[in-house]
N, C-alpha and C positions, 0 to 999 in steps of 0.2 A: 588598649591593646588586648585584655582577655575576650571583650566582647567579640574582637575579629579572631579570635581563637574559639571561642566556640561555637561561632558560627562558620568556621573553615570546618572545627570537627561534626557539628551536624550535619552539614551538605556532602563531607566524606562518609556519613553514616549511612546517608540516605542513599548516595549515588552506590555503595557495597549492597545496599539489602537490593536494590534496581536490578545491578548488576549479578549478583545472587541470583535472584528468582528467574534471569533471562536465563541463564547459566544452567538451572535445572529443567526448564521447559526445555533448551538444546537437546541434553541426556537425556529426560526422564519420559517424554512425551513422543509418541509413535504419532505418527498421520497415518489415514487411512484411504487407502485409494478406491478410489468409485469410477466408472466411466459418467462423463459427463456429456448431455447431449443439448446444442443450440441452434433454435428454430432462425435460419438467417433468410429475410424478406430478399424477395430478389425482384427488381425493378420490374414495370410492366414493359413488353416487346414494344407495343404497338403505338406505344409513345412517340409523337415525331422529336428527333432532337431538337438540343437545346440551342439558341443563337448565342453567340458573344453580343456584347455590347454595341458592336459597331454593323450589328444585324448582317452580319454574312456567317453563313454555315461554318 
């Protein structure tokens, strides 16, 4: 029985400093805002479309 006692109290040791440190990144840590810009490829026109399976348009 101690052994599952302290290894219930390490895992609660561990999951507090976890939980701790999430806790001050919440508070203590600003983001910064940037404009972000994405090059998005846009299909060629003059492609003929595509067939289904059963070869009708």
């Amino acid at each position: 029985m101690p052994t599952l006692v302290r290894l219930l109290t390490i895992v609660a040791v561990i999951a507090g400093l976890i939980y701790g440190a999430m806790s001050a990144l919440v508070n203590l840590v600003q983001p910064v805002r940037r404009p972000v810009e994405v090059n998005v490829p846009l299909p060629q026109l003059d492609q003929p479309p595509a067939r289904n399976a059963a070869g009708t348009p």
